[in-house]
C-alpha positions as CSV (number, residue, x, y, z in Angstrom):
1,X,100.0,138.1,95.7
2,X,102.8,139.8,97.9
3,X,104.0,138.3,101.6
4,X,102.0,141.1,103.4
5,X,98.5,141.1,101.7
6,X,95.7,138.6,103.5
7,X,94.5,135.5,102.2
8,X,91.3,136.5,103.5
9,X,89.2,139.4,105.2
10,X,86.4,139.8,107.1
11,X,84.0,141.9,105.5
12,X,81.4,142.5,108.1
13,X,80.8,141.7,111.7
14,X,83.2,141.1,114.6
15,X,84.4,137.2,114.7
16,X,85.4,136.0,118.0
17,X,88.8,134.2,118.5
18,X,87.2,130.8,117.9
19,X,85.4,131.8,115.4
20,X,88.2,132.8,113.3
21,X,90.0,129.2,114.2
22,X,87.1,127.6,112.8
23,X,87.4,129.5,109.6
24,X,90.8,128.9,109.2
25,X,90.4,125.8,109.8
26,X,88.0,124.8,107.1
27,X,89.4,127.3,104.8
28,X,92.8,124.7,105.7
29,X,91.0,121.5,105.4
30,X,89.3,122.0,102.1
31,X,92.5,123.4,100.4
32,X,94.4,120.2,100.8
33,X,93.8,117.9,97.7
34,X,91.7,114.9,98.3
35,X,93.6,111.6,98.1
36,X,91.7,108.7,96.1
37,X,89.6,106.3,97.7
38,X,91.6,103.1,98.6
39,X,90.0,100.0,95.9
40,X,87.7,97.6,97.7
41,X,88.9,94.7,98.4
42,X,87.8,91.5,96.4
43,X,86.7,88.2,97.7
44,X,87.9,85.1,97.5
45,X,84.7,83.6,96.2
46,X,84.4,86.3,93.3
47,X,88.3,86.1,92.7
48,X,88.1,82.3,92.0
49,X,85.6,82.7,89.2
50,X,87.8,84.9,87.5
51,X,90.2,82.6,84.9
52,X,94.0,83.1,85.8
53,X,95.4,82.7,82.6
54,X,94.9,82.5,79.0
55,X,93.5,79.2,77.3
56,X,95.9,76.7,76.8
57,X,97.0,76.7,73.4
58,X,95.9,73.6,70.7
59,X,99.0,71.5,69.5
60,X,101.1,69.0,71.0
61,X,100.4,68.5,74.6
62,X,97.4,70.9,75.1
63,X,95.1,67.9,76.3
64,X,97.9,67.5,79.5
65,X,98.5,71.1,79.6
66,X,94.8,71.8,80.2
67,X,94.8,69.5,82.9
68,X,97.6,70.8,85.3
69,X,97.4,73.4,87.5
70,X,98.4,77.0,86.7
């Protein structure tokens, strides 16, 4: 596609001023690529429920280990 040739033409009829702006316009907003939803956010209460770590381990100490806090 060379500098000087359209990106569009109008076919038929005679578009006003503002119609063309509209055109252009939409033609402009649906060529930019659409950007990806932002995640929802999660809850506290539905966060909590949710285990923070892994298991504590069996061996020595895993009966105090299970106890403390992570």
């Amino acid at each position: 596609m060379s500098a000087e040739e359209p990106l569009f033409r109008i076919v038929r009829g005679v578009p006003t001023a503002e119609e063309l702006a509209a055109l252009v316009g939409v033609i402009a907003t649906r060529s930019r690529p659409v950007a990806a939803p932002a995640p929802a956010p999660i809850s506290l209460w539905s966060r909590s429920a949710r285990p923070t770590a892994a298991a504590p381990a069996a061996g020595r100490g895993a009966w105090r280990a299970s106890g403390l806090p992570r």
